[in-house]
C-alpha positions, 0 to 999 in steps of 0.5 A: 541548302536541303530546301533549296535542292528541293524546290529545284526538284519539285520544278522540275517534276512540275514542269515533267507533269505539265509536259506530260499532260500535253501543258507543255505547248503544242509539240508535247502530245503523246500518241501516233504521229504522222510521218507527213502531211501533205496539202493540194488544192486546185490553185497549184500555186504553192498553198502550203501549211503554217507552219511547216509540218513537223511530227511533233507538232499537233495544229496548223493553218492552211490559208487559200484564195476565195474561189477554193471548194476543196481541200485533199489533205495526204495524211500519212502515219509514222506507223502502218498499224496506225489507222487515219480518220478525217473530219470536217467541222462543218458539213459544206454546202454545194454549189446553188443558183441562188442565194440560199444557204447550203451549210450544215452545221454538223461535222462531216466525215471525211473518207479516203478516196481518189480524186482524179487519180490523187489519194487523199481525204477531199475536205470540202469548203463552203460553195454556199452563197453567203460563204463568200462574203466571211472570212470562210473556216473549215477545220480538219482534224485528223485522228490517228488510232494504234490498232494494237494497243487504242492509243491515239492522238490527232492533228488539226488544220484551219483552213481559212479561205480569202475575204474577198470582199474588199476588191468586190466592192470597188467594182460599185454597184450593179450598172445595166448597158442596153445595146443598139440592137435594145439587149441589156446586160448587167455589169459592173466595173473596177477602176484603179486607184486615183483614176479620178485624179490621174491624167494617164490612160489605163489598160483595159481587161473585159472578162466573160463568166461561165454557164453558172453565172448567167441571169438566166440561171437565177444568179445575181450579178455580184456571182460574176466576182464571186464565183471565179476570181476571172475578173477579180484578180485582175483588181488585186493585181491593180491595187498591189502593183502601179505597173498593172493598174487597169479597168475591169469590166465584167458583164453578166450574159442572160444567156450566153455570149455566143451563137455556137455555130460554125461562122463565129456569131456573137449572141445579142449579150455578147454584142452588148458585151463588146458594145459595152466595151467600146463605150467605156473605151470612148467614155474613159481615159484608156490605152486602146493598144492594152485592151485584153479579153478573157474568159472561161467555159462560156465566156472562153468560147465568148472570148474566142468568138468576140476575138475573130469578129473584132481581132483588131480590138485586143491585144491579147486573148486569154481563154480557159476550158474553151471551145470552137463552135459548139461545145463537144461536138464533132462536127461543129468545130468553127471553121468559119471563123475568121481564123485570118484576122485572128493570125493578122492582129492576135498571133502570138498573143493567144494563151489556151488553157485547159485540163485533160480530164475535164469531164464538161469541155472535153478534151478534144475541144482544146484540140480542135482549137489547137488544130485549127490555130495550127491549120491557119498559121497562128503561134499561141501559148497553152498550159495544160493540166495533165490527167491527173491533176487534182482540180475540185469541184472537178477538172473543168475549173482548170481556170481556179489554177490558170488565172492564179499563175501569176506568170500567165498574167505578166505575160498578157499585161507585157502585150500591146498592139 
């Protein structure tokens, strides 16, 4: 019997030392806590941490899509005698026009600071070119440190950000269109699953990049899939969903997709854009009634430009931080533009996009748009970011959230001429 209690005993003060020295699993460490942890990114899509937060638990895992740059972790500790430090395991790249590598493979601190009026501790993610091809880690581990008595403890975050090199891939190889006028242009295209054996025609989406993608610029043309998800995530709809499959096309401009003038005139890489259009529209098996164009910054102002001059082509226009006429200017604002045939074939099928504190389209570009709709009778949707929203590598990416609204695209793909 003796040896028996004592075995009992001897369990148990095994397992309370175990415990104590942190072997008893990820709840059991000593030291501060923190009373929440709060997570955002420019997705706004509810990213949230797995598992849910709890003070006692010391490790977590943050999943978000591939065009995430950055990370606010809003830390707070139990105790206000506690002092937070954060530190990223890697040191991430920065946005570059061509294929080097940007990362340094160095911790980086990681200080608290106001991104767009939020408080918080901005952890950067990769914007290097080879980055997007991996399943992309960063870790955060948040160290917490009684300023009274040296105790401390920390916590970590795996942040793991989408491969989405599986969908960049069925949009195949690299294809160059070369216009009436003898402008080509790069592009690739997606098609949905069994196109090849199916016998139903299939909506079409033309998506137009940004600034940062254009050839001129030093990029290859796969950046056009791997910057923004403009064109991707319509693929992803395709592939998960019967109801949504489609074609995408998405160019690459040498230059711009627009004049930026008063009358509306589409450059010669935004003719070939159209014209490209219009090839596969009479080489594939399409529904010319659910064609739909959209684009950001660049190819927002692309997309409007392209929609006045050929509204009766769409069935609806989807733009993010877009402009009329020429960007930030007051006085070229497009009043030329065929604002009658966009209110004869797109009113009400028109959805703008844009945040307040977009330091690169400024505000009163949105305005003007929004103006000069309103002037000429034609309804629209909008979302607007408020001044505020934390949006990263700044505010002019409204698009990371806009297109990751899963509601803005069963709209556009509920349309039809």
């Amino acid at each position: 019997m003796k040896r028996r209690h004592l075995l009992a005993l001897s369990i148990t003060l095994a397992a309370a030392s175990l415990e104590g020295c942190g072997g008893g699993g990820d709840d059991g460490d000593d030291g501060p806590t923190l009373s929440s942890l709060g997570v955002q990114t420019s997705a706004h899509s509810g990213e949230s941490l797995e598992p849910g937060f709890d003070a006692g638990r010391r490790s977590y895992t943050l999943h978000v899509q591939s065009d995430i740059y950055g990370v606010l972790l809003q830390p707070k500790a139990s105790d206000p005698g506690v002092q937070v430090t954060v530190t990223a395991s890697t040191t991430a790249g920065a946005y570059s026009t061509t294929i080097a590598n940007t990362d340094v493979n160095q911790p980086e601190a990681v200080p608290l600071g106001t991104v767009y009026g939020q408080s918080g501790h901005l952890v950067k993610l990769s914007q290097s070119y080879a980055a997007y091809d991996v399943a992309y880690t960063q870790m955060a581990t948040i160290v917490l440190t009684d300023t009274r008595t040296g105790a401390s403890s920390s916590y970590t975050v795996n942040i793991v950000r989408d491969n989405d090199s599986a969908i960049r891939a069925k949009f195949g190889a690299e294809k160059v269109f070369t216009s009436a006028a003898g402008a080509s242009i790069k592009y690739r295209i997606y098609f949905p699953p069994n196109y090849t054996a199916s016998t139903k025609t299939y909506p079409v989406v033309l998506a137009l990049h940004g600034v940062g993608q254009r050839a001129a610029g030093g990029q290859p043309s796969d950046m056009v899939l791997k910057r923004t998800k403009q064109a991707t995530i319509w693929a992803q709809d395709s592939e998960q969903d019967s109801a949504k499959e489609a074609i995408v096309i998405a160019p690459q401009a040498n230059t711009a997709w627009a004049a930026g003038d008063n009358a509306g005139t589409l450059s010669a890489d935004g003719q070939a854009a159209y014209e490209l259009l219009q090839d596969v529209l009479a080489r594939e098996r399409v529904n010319r009634n659910r064609v739909y164009l959209t684009g950001l910054s660049l190819g927002g102002n692309g997309s409007l430009v392209m929609a006045q001059k050929y509204p009766q082509t769409f069935a609806a226009l989807f733009i993010h931080a877009a402009w009329a006429g020429a960007p930030n200017s007051d006085t070229v604002l497009g009043t030329n533009y065929n604002w009658a045939g966009l209110r004869q074939y797109l009113s009400g099928r028109i959805r703008l996009v844009q945040a307040e504190d977009d330091p690169q389209v400024l505000f009163k570009n949105y305005q003007n748009i929004v103006n000069q709709l309103n002037a000429n009778g034609i309804s629209f949707q909008s979302k607007v970011y408020p001044s505020g929203t934390f949006i990263y590598p700044d505010a002019h990416f409204s698009w990371i959230a806009g297109y990751a609204d899963k509601s803005a695209r069963d709209w556009m793909f509920s349309l039809s001429r």
